[in-house]
ZAGUGU-743706 format. One record per atom (N, C-alpha, C): x, y, z; residue in one letter. Coordinates in pm, 1 decimal. Layout:
N
+----------+----------+----------+--------+
!       xx !       yy !       zz ! residu !
+----------+----------+----------+--------+
!        X !        Y !        Z !      a !
...
+----------+----------+----------+--------+
//
This chain:
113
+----------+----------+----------+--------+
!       xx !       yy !       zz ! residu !
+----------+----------+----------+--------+
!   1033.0 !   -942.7 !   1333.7 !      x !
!   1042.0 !   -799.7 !   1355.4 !      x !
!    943.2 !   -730.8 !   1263.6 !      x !
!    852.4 !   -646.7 !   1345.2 !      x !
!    747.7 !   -580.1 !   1257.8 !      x !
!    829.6 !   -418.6 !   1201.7 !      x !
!    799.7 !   -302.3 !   1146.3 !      x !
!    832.4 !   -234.0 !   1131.3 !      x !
!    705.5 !   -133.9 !   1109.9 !      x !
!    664.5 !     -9.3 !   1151.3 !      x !
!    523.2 !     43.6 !   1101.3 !      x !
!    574.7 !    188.8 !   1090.5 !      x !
!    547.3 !    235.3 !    977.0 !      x !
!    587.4 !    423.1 !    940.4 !      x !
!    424.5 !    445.3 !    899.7 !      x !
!    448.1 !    547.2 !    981.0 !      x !
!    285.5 !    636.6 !    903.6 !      x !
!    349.0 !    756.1 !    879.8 !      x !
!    264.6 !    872.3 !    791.1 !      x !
!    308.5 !    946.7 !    732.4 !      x !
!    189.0 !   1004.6 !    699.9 !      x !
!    241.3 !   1177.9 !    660.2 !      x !
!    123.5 !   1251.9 !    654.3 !      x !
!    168.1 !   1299.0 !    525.9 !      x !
!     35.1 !   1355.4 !    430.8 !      x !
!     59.3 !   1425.4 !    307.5 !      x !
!     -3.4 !   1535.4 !    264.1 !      x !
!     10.9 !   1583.8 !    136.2 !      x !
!    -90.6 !   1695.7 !    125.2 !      x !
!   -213.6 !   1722.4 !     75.8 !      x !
!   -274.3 !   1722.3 !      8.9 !      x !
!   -455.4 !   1710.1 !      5.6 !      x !
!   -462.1 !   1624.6 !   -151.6 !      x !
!   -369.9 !   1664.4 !   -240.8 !      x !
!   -379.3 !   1542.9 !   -336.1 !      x !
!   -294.6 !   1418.9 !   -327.4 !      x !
!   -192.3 !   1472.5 !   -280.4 !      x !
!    -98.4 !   1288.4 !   -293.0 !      x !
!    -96.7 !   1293.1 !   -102.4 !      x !
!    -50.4 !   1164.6 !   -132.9 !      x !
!    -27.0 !   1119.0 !     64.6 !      x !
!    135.6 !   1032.0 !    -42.9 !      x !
!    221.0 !   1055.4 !    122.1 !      x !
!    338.7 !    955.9 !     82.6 !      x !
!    396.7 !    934.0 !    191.8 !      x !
!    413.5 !    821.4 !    238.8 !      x !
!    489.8 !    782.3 !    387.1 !      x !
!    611.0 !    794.7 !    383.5 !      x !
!    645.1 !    868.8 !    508.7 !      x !
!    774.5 !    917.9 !    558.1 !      x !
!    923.8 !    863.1 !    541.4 !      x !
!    955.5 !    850.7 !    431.8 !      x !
!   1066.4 !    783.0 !    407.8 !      x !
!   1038.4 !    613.3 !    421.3 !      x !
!   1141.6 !    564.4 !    568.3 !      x !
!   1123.6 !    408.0 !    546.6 !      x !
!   1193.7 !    330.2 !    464.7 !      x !
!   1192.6 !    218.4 !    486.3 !      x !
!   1206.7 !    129.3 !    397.1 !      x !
!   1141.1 !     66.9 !    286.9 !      x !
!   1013.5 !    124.1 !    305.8 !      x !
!    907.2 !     84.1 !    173.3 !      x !
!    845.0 !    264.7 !    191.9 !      x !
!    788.9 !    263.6 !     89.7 !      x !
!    731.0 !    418.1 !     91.5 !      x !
!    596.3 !    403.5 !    -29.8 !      x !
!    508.4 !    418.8 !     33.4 !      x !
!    397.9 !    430.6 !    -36.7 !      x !
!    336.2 !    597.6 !    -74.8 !      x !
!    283.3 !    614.9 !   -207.8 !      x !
!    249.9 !    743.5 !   -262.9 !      x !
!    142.7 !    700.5 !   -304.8 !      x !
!     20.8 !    783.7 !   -278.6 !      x !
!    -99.3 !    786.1 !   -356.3 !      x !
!   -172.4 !    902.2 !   -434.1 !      x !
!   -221.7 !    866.2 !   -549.9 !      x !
!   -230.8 !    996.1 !   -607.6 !      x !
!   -380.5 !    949.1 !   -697.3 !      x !
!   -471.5 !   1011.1 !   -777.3 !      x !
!   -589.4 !    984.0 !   -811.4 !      x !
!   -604.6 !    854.5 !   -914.7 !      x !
!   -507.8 !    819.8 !   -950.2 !      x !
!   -530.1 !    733.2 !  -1029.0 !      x !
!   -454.0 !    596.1 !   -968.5 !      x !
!   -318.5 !    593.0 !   -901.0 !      x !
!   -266.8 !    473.2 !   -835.9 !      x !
!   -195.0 !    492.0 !   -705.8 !      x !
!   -195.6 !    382.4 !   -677.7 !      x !
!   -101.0 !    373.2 !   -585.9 !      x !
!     23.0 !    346.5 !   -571.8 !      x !
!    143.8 !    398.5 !   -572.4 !      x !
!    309.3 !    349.6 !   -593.2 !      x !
!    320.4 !    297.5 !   -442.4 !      x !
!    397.5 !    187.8 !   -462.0 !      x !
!    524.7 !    137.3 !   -375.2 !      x !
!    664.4 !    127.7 !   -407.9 !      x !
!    711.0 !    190.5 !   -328.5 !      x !
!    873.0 !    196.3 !   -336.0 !      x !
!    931.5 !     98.9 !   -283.6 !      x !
!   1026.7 !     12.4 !   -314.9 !      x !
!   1144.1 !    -67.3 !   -210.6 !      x !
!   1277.4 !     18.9 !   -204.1 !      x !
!   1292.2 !     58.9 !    -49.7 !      x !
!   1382.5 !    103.0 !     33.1 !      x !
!   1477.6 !     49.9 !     65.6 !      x !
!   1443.8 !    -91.2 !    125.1 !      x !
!   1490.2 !   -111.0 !    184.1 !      x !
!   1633.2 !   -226.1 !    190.4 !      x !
!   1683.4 !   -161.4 !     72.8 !      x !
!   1850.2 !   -218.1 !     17.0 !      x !
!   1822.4 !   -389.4 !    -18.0 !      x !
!   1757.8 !   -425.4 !     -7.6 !      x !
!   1713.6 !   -588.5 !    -49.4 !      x !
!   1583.5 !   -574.8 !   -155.3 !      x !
!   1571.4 !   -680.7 !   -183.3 !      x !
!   1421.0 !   -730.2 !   -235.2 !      x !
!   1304.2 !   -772.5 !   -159.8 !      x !
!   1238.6 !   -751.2 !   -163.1 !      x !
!   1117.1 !   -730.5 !    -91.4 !      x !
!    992.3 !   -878.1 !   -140.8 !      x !
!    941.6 !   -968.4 !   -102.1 !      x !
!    870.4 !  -1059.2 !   -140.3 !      x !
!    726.2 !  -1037.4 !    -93.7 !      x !
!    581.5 !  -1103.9 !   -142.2 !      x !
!    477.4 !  -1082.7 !    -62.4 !      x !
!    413.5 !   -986.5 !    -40.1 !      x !
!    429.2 !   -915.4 !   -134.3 !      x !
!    395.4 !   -755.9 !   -132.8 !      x !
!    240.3 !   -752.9 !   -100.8 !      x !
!    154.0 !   -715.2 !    -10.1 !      x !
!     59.8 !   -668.9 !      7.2 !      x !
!    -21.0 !   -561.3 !     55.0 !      x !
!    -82.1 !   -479.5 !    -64.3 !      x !
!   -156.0 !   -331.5 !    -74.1 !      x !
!   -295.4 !   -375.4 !      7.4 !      x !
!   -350.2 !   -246.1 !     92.5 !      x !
!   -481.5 !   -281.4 !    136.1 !      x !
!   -516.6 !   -135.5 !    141.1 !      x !
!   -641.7 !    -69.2 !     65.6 !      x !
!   -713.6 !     15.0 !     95.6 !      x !
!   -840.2 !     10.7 !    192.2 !      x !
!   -807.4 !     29.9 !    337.3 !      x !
!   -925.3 !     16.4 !    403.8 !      x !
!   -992.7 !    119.7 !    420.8 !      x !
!  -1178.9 !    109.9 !    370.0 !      x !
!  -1217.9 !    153.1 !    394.2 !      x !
!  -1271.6 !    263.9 !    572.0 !      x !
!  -1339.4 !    378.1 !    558.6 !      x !
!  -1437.8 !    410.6 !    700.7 !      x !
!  -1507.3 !    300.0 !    736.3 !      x !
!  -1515.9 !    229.6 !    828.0 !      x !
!  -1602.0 !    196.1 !    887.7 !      x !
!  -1581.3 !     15.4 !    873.2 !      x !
!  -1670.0 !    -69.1 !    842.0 !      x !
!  -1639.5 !   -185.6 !    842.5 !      x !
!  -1674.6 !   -269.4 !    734.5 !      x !
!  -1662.8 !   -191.0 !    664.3 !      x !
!  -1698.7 !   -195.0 !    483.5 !      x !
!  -1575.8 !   -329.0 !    479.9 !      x !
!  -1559.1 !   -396.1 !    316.6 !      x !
!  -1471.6 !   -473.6 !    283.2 !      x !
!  -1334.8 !   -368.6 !    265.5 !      x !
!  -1253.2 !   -472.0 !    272.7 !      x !
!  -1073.0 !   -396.2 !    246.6 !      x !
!  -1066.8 !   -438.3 !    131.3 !      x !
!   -979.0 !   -361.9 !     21.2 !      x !
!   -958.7 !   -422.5 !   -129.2 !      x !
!   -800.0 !   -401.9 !   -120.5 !      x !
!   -792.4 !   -496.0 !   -202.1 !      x !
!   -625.3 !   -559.0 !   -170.4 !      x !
!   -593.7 !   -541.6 !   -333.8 !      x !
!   -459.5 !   -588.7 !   -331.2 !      x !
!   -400.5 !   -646.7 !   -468.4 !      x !
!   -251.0 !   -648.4 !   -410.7 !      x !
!   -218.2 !   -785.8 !   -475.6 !      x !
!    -70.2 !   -833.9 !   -469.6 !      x !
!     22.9 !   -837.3 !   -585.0 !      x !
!    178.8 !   -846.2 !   -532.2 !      x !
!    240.4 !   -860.1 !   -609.8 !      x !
!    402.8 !   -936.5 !   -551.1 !      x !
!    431.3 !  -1051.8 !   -637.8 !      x !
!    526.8 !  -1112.7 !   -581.4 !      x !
!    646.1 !  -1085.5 !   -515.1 !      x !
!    729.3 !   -995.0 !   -605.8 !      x !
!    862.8 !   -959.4 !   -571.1 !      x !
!    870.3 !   -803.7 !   -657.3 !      x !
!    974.2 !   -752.1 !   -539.8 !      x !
!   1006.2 !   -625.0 !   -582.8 !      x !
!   1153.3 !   -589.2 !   -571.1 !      x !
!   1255.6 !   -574.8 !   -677.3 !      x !
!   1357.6 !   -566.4 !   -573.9 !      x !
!   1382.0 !   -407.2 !   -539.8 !      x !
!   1527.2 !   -426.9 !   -475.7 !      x !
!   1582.1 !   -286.1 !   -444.2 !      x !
!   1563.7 !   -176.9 !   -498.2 !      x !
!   1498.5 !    -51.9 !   -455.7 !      x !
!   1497.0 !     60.2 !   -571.3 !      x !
!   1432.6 !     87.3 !   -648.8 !      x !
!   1311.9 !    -30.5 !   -690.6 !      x !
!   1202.7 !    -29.4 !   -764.8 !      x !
!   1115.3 !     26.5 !   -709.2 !      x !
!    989.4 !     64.8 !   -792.5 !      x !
!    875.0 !     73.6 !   -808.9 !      x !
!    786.4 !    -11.3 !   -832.0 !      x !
!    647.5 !    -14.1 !   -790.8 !      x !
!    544.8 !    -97.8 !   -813.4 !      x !
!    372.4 !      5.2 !   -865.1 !      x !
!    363.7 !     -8.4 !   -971.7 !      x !
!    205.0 !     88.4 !   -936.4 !      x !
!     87.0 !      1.3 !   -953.1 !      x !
!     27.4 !     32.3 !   -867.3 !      x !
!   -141.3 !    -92.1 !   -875.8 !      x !
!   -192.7 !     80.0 !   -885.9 !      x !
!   -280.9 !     28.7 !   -972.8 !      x !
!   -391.2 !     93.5 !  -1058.0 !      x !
!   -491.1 !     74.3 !   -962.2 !      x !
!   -615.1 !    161.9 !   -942.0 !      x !
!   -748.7 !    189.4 !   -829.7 !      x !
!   -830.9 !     69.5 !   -914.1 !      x !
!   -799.0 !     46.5 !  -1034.8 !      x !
!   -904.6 !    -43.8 !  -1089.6 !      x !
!   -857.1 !   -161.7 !  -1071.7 !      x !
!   -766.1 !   -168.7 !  -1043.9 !      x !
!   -752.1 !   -347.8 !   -998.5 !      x !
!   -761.8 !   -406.9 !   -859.1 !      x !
!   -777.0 !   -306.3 !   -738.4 !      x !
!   -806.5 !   -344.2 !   -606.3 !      x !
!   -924.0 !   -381.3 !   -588.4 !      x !
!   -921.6 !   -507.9 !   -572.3 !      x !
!  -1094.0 !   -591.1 !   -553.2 !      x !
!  -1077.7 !   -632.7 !   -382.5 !      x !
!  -1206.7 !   -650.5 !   -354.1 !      x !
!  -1271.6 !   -721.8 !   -234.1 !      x !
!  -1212.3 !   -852.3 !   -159.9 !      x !
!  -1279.1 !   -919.4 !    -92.2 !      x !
!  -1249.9 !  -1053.0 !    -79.6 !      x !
!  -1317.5 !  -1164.6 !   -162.9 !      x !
!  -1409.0 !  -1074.1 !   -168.2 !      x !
!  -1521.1 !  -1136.4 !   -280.9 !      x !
!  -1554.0 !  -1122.3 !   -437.9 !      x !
!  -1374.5 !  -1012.4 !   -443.4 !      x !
!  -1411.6 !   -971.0 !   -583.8 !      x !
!  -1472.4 !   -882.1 !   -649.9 !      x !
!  -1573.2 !   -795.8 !   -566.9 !      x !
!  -1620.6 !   -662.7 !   -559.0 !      x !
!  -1484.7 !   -537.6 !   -635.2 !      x !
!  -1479.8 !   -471.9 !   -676.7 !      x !
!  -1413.6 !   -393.2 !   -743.1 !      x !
!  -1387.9 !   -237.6 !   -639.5 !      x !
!  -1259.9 !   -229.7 !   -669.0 !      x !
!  -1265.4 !    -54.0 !   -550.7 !      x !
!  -1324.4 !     56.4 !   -631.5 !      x !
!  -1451.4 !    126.6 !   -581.7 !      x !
!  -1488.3 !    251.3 !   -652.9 !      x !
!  -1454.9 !    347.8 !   -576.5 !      x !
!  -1404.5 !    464.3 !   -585.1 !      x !
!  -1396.7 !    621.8 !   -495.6 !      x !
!  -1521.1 !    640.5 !   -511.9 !      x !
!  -1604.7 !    638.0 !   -542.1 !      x !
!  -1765.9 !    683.1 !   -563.6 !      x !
!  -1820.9 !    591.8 !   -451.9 !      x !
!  -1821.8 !    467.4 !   -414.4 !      x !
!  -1906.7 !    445.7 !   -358.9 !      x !
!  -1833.8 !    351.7 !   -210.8 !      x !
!  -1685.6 !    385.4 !   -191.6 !      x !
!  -1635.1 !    380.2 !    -84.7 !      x !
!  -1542.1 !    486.6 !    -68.4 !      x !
!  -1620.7 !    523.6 !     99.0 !      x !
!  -1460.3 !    630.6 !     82.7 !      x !
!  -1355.6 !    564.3 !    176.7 !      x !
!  -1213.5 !    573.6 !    133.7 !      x !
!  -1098.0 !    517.3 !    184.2 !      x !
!  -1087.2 !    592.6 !    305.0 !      x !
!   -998.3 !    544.7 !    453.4 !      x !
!   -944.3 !    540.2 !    577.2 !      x !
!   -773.1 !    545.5 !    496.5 !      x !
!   -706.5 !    438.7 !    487.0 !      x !
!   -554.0 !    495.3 !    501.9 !      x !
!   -527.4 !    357.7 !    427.7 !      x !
!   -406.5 !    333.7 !    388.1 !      x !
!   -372.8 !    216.1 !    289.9 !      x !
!   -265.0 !    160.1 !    352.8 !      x !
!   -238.0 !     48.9 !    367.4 !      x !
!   -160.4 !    -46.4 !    405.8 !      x !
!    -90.6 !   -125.7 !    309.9 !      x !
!     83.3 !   -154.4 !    341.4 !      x !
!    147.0 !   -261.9 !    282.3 !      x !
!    214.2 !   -348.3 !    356.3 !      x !
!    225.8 !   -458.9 !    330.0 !      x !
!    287.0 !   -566.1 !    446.8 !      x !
!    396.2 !   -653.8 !    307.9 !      x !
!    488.6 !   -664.9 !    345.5 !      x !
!    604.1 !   -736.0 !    274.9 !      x !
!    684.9 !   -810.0 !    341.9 !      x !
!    757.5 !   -902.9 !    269.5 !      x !
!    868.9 !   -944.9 !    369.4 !      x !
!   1010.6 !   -987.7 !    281.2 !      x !
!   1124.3 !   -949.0 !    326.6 !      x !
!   1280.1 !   -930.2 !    279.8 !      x !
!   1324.8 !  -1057.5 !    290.8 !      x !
!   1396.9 !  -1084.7 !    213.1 !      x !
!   1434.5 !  -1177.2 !    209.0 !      x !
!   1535.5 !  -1225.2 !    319.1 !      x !
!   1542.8 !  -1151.3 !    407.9 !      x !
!   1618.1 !  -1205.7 !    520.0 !      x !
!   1512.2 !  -1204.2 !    649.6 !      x !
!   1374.4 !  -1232.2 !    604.3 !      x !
!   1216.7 !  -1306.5 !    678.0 !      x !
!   1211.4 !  -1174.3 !    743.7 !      x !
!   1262.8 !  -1023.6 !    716.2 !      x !
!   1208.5 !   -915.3 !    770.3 !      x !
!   1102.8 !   -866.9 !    755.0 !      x !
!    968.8 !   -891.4 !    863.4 !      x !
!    782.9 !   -826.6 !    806.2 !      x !
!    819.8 !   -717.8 !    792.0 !      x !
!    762.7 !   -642.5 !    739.0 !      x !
!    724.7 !   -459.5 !    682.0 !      x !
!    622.6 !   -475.7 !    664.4 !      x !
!    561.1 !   -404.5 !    762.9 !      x !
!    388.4 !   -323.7 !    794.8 !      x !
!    380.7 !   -210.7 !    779.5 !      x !
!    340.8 !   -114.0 !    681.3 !      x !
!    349.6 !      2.9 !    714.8 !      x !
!    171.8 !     92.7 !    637.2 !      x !
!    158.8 !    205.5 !    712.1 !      x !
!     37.2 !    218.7 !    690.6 !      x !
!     64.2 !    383.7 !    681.4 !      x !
!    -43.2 !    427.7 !    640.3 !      x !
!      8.4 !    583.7 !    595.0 !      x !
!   -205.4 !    604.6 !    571.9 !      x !
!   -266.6 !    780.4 !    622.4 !      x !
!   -382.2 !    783.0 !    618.9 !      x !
!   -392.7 !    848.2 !    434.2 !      x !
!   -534.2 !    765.4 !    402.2 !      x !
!   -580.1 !    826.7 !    250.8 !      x !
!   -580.4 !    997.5 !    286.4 !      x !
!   -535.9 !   1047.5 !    194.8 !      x !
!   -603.6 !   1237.8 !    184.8 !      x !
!   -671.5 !   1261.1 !     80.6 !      x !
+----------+----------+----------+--------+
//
């Protein structure tokens, strides 16, 4: 079972619409929330760029119930390790994909502002 929330925000933060995971972005990081009454495993952030530029990711193992997670803009690298700059990519919308410990996927995507 996939699950996908998008969500709209206001010109400095973006934050997806409730959900079971809820992502907030603001100039310096990115938060993830767990919603969704369990723990959450596999956590994966993706800032994709306009166009067909590289995606910069960063992971994190486990999250449980009710927590928070913040990845910092300086630790989202490439596939290749390339580093995320706001200067010299501009972001499309950010993505997280997780999965609950009862093998539930969570996809959810929300646009950069």
């Amino acid at each position: 079972m996939t699950l996908t929330a998008t969500g709209c925000g206001g010109s400095s933060e973006n934050t997806s619409l409730g959900g079971p995971i809820e992502i907030e972005v603001s100039q310096l990081f990115i938060t993830v929330t767990n919603k969704s009454g369990m723990a959450i495993t596999d956590i994966k952030l993706e800032v994709i760029p306009v166009g067909a530029q590289t995606r910069f990711g960063a992971s994190h193992y486990r999250l449980e119930n009710a927590n928070k997670k913040d990845f910092s803009l300086g630790e989202l690298r490439g596939s290749d390790g390339t580093p995320f700059n706001l200067r010299v990519h501009k972001p499309d919308r950010v993505r997280v994909t997780a999965t609950d410990i009862d093998s539930t996927a969570y996809d959810i995507e929300i646009p950069w502002s």
